[in-house]
N, C-alpha and C positions, 0 to 999 in steps of 0.2 A: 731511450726513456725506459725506466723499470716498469714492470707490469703495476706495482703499488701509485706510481708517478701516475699511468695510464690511466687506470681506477679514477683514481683522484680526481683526474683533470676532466673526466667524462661527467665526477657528479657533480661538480662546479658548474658545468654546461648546463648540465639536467636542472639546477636550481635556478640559473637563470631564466631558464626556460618556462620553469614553476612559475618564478615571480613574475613572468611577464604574463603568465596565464589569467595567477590573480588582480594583476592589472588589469586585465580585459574583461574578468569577471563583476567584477566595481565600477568599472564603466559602464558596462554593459546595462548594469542594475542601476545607474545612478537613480530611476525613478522612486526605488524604492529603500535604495540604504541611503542618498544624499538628501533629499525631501521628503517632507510628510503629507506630499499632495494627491500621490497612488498608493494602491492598497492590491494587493491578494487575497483581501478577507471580503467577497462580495457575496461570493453563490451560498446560497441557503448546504448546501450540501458539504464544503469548505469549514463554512464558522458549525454549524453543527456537530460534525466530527472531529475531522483534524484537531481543530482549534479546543474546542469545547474539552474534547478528552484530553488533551494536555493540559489544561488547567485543571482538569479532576487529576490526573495524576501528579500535578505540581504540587496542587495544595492539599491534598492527603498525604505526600512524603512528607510534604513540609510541617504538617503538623505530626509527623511520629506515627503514620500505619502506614502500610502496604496496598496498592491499589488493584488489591485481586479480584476484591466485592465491588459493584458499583451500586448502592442502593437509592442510584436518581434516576436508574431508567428502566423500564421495562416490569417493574415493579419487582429492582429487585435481580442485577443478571451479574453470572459470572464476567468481569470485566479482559481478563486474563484471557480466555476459550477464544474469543472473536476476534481472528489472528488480524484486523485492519487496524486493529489499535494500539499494536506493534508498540507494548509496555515494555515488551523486556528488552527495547532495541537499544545498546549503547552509549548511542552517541544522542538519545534525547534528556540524557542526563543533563544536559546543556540547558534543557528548557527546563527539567523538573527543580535542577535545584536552583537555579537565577530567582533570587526575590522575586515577588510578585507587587505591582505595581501601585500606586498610589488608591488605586479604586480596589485594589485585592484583586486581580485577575492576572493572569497570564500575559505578557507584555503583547501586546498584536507589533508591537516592531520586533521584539525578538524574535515571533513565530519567522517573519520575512527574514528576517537575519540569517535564520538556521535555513529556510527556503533557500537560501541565494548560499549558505554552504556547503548544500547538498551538490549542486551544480559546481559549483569550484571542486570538490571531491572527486564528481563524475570527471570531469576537465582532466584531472590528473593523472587519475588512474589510465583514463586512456593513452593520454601523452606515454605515459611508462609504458603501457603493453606494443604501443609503437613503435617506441625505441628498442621492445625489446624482438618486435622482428623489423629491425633492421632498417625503420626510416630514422633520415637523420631530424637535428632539432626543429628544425620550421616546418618541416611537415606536418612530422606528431604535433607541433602545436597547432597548426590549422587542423587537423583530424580533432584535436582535441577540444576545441573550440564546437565545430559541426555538430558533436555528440553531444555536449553538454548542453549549447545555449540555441540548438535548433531542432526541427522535425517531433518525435516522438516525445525526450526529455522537455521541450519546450511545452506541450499542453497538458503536460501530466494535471488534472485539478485535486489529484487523491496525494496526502504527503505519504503513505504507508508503500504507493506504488513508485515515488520518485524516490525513496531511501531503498527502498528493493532493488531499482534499477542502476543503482552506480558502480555496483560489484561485480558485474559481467568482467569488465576488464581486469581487473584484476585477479578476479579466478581463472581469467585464462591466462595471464601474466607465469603465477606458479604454477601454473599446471602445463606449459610450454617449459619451464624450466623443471619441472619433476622428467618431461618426455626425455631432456637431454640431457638429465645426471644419474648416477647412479649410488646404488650404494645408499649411506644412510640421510643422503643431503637430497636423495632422490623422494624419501620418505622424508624428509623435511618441509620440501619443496610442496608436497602432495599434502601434508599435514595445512599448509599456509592457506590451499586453493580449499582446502574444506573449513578451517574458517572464515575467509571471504564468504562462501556457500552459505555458512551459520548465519552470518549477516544476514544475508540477503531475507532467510527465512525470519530472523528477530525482527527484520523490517517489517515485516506482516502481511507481503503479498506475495501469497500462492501462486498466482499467476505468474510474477516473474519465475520465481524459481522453478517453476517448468518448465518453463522455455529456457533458463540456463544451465538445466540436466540438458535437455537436446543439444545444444550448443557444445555442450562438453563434451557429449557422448560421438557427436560428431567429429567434434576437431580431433578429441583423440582416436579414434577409428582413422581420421583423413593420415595422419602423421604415423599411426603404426603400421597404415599402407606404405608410405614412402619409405617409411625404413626396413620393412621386409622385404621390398620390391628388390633394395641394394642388397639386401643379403642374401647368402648361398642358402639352399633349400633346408640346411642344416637349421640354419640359425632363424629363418621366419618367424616361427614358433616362438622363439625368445620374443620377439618384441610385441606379439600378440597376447604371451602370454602376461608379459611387462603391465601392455595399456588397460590390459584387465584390472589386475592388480592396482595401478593408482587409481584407476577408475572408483572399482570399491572402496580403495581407502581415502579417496573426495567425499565419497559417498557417506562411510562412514563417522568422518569429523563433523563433516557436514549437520549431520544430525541429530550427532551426539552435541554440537554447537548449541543447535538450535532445538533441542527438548525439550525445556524447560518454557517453551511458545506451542512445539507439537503437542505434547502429551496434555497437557491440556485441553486442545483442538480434539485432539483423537477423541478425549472422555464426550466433551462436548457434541461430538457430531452425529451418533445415532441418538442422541434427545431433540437434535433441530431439526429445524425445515427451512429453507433456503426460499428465498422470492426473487422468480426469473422476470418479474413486468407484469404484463399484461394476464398471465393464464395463472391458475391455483398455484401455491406454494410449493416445493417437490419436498422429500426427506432430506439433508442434507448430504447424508452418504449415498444417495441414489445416483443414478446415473441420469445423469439430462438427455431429454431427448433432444433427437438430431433437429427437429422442428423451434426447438426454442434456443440455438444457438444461435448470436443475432449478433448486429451490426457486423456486416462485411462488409469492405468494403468494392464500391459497383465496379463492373470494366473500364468504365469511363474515368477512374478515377487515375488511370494510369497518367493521363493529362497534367496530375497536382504536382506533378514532381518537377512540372516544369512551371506550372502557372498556378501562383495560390487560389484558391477558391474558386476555380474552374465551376460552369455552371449554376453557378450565385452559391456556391459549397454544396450543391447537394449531392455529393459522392459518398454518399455512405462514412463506416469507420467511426460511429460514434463521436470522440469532440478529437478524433487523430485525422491527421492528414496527411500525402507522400508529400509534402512540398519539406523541402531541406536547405530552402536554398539555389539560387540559377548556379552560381559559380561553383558551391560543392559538388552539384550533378555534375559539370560539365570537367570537373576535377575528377570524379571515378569514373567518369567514361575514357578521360583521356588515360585516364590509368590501366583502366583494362586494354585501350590501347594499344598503349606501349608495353604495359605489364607482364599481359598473359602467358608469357616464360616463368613467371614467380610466381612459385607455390601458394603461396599467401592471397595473389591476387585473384587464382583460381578458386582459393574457397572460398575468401569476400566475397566474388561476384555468385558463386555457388548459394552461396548463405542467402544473397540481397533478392536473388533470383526464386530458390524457392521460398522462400518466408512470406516475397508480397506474394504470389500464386495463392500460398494458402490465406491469405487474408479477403481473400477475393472469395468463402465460405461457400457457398452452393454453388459458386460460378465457377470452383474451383474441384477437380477430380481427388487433387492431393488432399482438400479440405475432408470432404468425404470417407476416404481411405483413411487418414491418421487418425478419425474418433474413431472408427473400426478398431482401430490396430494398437495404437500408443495406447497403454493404461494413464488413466487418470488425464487424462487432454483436454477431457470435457469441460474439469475443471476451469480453463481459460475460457469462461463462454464466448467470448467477444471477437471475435476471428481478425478484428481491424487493430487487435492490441499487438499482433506480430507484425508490425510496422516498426517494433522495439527492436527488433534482430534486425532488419533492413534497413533501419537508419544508423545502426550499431556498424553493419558490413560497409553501406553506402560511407560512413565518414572515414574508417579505414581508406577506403579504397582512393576516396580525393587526396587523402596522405599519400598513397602512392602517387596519384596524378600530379602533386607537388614534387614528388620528390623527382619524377621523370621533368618535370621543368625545369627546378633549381638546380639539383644535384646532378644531372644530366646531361645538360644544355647542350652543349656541344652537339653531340649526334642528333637530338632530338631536330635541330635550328636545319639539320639535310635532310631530313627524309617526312619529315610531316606538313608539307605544302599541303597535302591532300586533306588535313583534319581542318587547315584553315580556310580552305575553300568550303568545308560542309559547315564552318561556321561563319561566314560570310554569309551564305544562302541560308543559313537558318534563320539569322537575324533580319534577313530582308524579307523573308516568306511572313516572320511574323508580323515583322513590321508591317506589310503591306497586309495581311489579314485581319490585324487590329486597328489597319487608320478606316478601313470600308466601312465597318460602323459606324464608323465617328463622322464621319464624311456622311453617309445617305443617314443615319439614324435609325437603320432597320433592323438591328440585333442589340438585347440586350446585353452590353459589356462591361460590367462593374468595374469600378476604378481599381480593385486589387488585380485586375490581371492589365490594365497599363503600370498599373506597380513590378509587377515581375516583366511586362514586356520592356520597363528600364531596367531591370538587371540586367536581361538580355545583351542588350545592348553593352550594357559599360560590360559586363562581364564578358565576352565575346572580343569586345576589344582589349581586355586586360591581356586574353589568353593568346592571341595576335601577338600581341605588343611582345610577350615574352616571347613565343614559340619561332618570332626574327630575333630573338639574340639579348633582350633587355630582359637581364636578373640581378639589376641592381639591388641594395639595401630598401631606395625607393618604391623599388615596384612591390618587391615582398608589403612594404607596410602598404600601399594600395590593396593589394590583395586585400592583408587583412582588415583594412576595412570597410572595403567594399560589402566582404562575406559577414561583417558583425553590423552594416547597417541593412544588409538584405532582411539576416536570421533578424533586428532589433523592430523591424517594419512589420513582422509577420509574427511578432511574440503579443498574441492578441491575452495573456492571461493578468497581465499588469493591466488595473483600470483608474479612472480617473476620478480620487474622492467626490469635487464640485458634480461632474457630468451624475454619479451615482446616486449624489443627495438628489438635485432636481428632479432626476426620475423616478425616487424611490425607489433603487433598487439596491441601496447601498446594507445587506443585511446585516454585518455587525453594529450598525447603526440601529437598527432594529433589535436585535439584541440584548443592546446597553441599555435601549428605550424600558427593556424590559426589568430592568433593576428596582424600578417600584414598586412594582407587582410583586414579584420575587420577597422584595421585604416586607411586604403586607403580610404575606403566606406565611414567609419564617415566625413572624410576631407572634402568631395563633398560638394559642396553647396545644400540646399533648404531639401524636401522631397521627399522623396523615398523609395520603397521597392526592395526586389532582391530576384533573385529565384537559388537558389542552385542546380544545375542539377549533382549531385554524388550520390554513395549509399554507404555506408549509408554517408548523410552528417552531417555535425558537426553544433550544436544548436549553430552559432556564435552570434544568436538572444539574447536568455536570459542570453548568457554569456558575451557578448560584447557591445551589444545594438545596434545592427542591427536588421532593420526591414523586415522579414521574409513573405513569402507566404506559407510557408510549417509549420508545429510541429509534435509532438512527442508521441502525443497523441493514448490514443482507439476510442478516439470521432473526431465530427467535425460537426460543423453547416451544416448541411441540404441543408439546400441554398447553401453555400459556394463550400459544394461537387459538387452540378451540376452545376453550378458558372465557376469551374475549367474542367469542364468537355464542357463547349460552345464554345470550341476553341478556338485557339492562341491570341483571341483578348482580352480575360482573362487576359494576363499579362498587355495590355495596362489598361484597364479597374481598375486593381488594383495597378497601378502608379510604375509596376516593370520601372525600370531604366537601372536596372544591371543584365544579366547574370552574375553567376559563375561557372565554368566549373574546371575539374581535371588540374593538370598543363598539362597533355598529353595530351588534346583538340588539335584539329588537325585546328581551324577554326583561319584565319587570323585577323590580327590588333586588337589585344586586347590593351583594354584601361589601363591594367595591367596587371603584370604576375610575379611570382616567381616560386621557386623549385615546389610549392604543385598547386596552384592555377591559372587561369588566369579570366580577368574580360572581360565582351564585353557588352558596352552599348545597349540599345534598345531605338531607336531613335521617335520611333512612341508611345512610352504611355502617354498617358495623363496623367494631371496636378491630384498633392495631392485634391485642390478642386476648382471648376469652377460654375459660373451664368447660366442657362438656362433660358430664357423666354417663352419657352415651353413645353408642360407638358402633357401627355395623360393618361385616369386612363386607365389600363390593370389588372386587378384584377386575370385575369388567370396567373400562373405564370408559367405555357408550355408556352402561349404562348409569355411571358417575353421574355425565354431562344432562343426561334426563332427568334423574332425580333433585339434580340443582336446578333445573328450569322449574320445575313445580313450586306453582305459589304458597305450597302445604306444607316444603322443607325448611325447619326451623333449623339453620345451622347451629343457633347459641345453644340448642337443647339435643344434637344429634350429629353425629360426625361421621363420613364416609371413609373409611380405610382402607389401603390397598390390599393388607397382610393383617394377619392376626395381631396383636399387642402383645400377645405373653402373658399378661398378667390381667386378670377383670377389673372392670369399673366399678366403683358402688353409689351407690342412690344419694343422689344431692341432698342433702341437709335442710331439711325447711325451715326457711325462715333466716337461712348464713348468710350474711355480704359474702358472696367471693370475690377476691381484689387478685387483679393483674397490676402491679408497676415496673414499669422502661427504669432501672437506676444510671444503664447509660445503652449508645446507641450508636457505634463506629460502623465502619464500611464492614469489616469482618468479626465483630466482634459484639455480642450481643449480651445486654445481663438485666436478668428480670427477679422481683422479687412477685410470689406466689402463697396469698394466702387460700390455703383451700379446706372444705370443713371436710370432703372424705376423700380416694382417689380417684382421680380425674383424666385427663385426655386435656393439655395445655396446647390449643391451638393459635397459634400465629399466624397473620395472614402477610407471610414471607414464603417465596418460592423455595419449594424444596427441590434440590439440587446434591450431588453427590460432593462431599468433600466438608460438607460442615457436621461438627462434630457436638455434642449434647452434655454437660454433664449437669446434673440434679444433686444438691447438698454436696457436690465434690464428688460422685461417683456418674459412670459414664451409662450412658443412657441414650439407647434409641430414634432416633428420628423418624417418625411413620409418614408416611404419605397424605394427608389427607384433602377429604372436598377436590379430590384432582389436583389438585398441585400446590396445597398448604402443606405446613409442618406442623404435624401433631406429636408431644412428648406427654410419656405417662408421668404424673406425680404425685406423692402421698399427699397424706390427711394435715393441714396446718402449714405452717411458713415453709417454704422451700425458695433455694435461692437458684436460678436456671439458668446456667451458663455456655450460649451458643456460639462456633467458635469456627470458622472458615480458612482451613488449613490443609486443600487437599493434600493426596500424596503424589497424585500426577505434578504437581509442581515441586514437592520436593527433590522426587527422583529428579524431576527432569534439571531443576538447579544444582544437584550436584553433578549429572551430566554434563551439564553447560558450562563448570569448574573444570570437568576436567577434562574437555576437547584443547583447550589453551595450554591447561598446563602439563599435559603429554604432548604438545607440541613445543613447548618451552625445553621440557626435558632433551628432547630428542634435538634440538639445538644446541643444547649443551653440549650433550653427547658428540656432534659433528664438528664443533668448533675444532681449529686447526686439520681435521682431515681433509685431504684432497681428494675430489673423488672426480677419475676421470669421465671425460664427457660422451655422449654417446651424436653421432652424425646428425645433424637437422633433418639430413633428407631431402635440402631442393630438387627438384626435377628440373 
């Protein structure tokens, strides 16, 4: 057979293989792609974010702007800076541009749609990194299956952190293939793993992509060991100096990928302040202390990997767990096994081994030492979220424990009587530990762990059955579905519409509920914001297009935070209008009211934007926040400035209407007509923020600081027309950065096409 015939016949396998994946992925889901009876839209935290900001970014493209501003939450915030909202990520093009549905909203079936494939993706790409060391088809697809539809992947509740997480495999896909070519396909290869990287970053979570620099930084250190170790003293060098070099040019695309998300962020983060829980706010770029990094998970939790919810779940790890599955574990164990001759299986079990250590956080010596040591690690607060590398190494590794069953058989059926004797005696220890319970009644034993003490069992016998000699087609499809009704029994984030209504806990239901309200508000004449006093209350903002004082966020302007903290004069100050209160508010004469909600004006806030002809610089900005608490500061008559103006104010005109008019009012884009009788100091109560630009009659013009975190613009005497305009340049540079990570790597494809470029040694040991 010719080497093209080879090729061929290998990606015809691979697509079969594809397809049966995404069989399994649709099955898998039927709850939620075949019926409309379960839902993923439940937790308050879910429909608030995820969902909500995709229908702000749906229906702002779809109406002709850009969703950089978002001016329904926060009173007012860069939407772009707050890397969880993962706008500039490609593949939610899907959701931005799909019509929006008969009620104008964001389809909640297509949100699941793209949920379920995200997971098919995840599926994939693993399947290919498998293949590409060296397990054959049914492995990688049971590897690929483990990763995608169990353990980690499976509770992800944030979609920013499950579209971050399905590119690991794949950047180590090309970047195993950059370690063993050379030449310009070696830079090719390296160019590929750094836009996988890019992804992962336009996904919007930092978190993973720390942990998949470590991952990287590892694998390629582990593999430019093996290849120096085979060569003479001469040539070492070469291949250290090699791993270097992809290394930084991963690093490089990588970021240049993804800048147009960074630099944003970057401008963003010494104005915020981040909220770790329970204790004060920290700076955003500060370093977290070691005392507020949290959820690790306990010692005891080592137990989950074999039993779900060991201890009625209270093991630590926030909403993660080790459980992956009885048959996947008992698949990388058998793998390390037989394995541990192959390289691969040495650093899977290397990887699965310190990753959970360090999730185990104080209980852990490595945990301690890496926020010492690694920059930026702190970042990951949550020490139980590297359960993502462990169940990443753990599904590898059952691919090898398949592939030592199926692809092995032979040898395996002489020499391992001894693994089925330790699983005889496993399964009867447990068995006999878990009937004592049941039998006297004197421990509590929650049904999920006779849940797992049945996989036990069938799985135990599955691994028997094969390891005497049965690898038929039958047993393989047992396998698989043993392992997809284990992971479908323990996918606790699909919930059940009817069971949600009765208990009221269904909150897109709450939500929708809110749509009357919502259009109460919009009907009002002029401008306005409104402050939602419920917990948790519902993002009417991004979903409605009501302008909000609160969001959803881990962040929050700096200013803004102590802003809302100067006292009740804060709501006048930022032009709230509207209390909204539970329908059960006990407070008389609402200006609205149904079953859920009631509304009650606030008669004292001042105007969207008003003239001042007076203006004092106060550069301190303590002592900003003092001045504003005084019940003696007239803001409509006196303005606090960070900086000088440049130019003086003059004496108000007595006896002039001065008129502010809104002639329109976009996410970025702002235009106001201004009649004024002398000049003034045009204050708006719109967060001022870098990147929005000013111009007055057509020439460009200033944005001053004012009141702590208004926008003051000077402007002459009579009509002036005042045109605000949110255009940073952190986002330009970074979108033409983000042009051209892709298309320097296109280039440099071109360029290799037809070259052969010899391969350099794997390096097994």
């Amino acid at each position: 057979m010719s080497n093209t015939s080879a090729i061929t016949s290998a990606m015809g396998k691979n697509i079969r293989w594809l397809a049966l994946i995404l069989i399994a992925c649709v099955f898998f889901y039927w709850k939620i792609l075949l019926t409309h009876q379960f839902t993923i839209l439940a937790e308050p935290e879910i429909v608030n974010q995820a969902y909500s900001w995709n229908h702000f970014c749906a229906s702002t493209i779809q109406q002709g702007n850009l969703p950089f501003w978002d001016p329904f939450a926060h009173s007012g915030r860069t939407f772009v800076a707050g890397m969880e909202t993962g706008a500039f990520y490609p593949l939610k093009l899907l959701l931005y541009l799909w019509p929006l549905n008969s009620s104008h909203l964001l389809s909640p079936q297509l949100f699941q749609d793209y949920y379920v494939l995200a997971h098919i993706l995840a599926a994939f790409f693993l399947f290919l990194l498998a293949r590409e060391i060296h397990l054959a088809g049914f492995p990688a697809f049971l590897a690929a299956l483990c990763f995608s539809l169990g353990g980690f992947m499976s509770r992800i509740p944030w979609q920013d952190m499950l579209d971050s997480s399905i590119w690991l495999p794949l950047i180590l896909l090309f970047l195993l293939r950059a370690l063993h070519s050379r030449g310009l396909r070696a830079t090719l290869y390296s160019c590929l793993a750094g836009l996988a990287l890019g992804l992962s970053i336009l996904a919007g979570r930092i978190h993973i992509v720390i942990m998949d620099v470590l991952v990287i930084l590892s694998l390629v250190g582990y593999v430019a060991f093996l290849q120096a170790r085979k060569a003479d003293s001469t040539g070492r060098g070469f291949y250290w100096r090699r791993a270097a070099l992809i290394v930084a040019l991963v690093g490089v695309v990588g970021l240049t990928f993804g800048a147009v998300q960074l630099l944003p962020t970057i401008e963003y983060g010494p104005l915020a302040i981040r909220y770790i829980g329970a204790s004060a706010p920290v700076n955003a770029v500060d370093r977290i202390p070691y005392e507020e990094l949290r959820d690790p998970m306990l010692p005891r939790s080592l137990l989950g990997f074999l039993f779900l919810l060991p201890f009625g779940g209270l093991i630590g790890g926030e909403v993660f767990t080790p459980y992956m599955g009885v048959l996947p574990l008992m698949l990388s164990l058998f793998g390390v096994w037989r394995g541990w001759g192959n390289m691969w299986v040495r650093y899977f079990t290397g990887l699965a081994v310190a990753t959970f250590f360090y999730t185990l956080g104080p209980y852990s010596f490595l945990h301690g030492l890496a926020y010492a040591l690694v920059p930026f690690l702190w970042i990951v607060r949550n020490a139980g979220r590297f359960l993502y590398l462990t169940h990443f190494a753990v599904a590898l590794l059952a691919g090898f424990g398949a592939q030592s069953l199926f692809e092995e058989r032979g040898s395996v059926a002489r020499s391992d009587t001894g693994f089925i004797r330790v699983l005889m005696w496993l399964t009867i220890a447990v068995s006999a530990a878990m009937a004592l319970p049941a039998i006297y009644n004197k421990l509590d034993v929650n049904e999920w762990m006779y849940f797992s003490l049945l996989f036990i069992i069938v799985s135990s016998g599955a691994l028997i059955l094969i390891l005497k000699g049965d690898s038929t087609p039958a047993t393989r499809f047992l396998v698989t579905v043993v392992i997809l009704c284990d992971l479908n029994g323990s996918y606790f984030f699909i919930q059940n519409k009817i069971r949600l209504q009765k208990s009221g806990t269904d909150y897109l239901e709450t939500i929708l509920r809110s749509h009357a309200v919502a259009e109460f508000l919009k009907m009002q004449p002029g401008l306005f914001r409104i402050h939602m006093e419920s917990s948790p209350w519902p993002n009417i903002g991004d979903l409605y297009g009501v302008q909000l004082t609160e969001g959803t966020t881990a962040t929050e302007l700096r200013d803004y935070y102590r802003f809302r903290r100067a006292g009740p004069r804060f709501w006048d100050f930022m032009n709230v209008r509207y209390f909204v209160r539970m329908g059960s508010a006990g407070q008389p004469d609402p200006v609205y009211s149904d079953q859920h909600w009631k509304v009650y004006e606030n008669r004292s806030c001042l105007p969207r934007a008003w003239v001042v002809h007076q203006a004092v610089v106060e550069p301190s900005e303590d002592s900003v926040f003092v001045r504003l608490r005084d019940p003696g500061f007239d803001p409509l008559q006196i303005a606090l400035v960070a900086d000088n103006l440049g130019e003086n104010l003059e004496p108000a005109v007595e006896g002039l209407q001065e008129e502010v008019r809104f002639e329109s009012y976009r996410p970025n884009r702002l235009e106001l007509r201004v009649q004024a009788g002398s000049r003034g100091l045009l204050v708006l109560s719109e967060m001022f923020f870098p990147g929005w630009k000013a111009t007055v009659n057509g020439r460009v013009s200033p944005i001053h600081k004012t009141d702590g975190l208004l926008r003051g613009i000077v402007i002459p005497d009579g009509e002036s027309r005042v045109i605000l305009q949110y255009a940073p340049i952190s986002i330009m540079i970074g979108a033409i950065l983000t042009f051209l990570a892709p298309l320097a790597t296109l280039t440099i494809a071109f360029l290799s096409m037809g070259r052969k470029s010899p391969g350099i040694p794997h390096g097994e040991a």
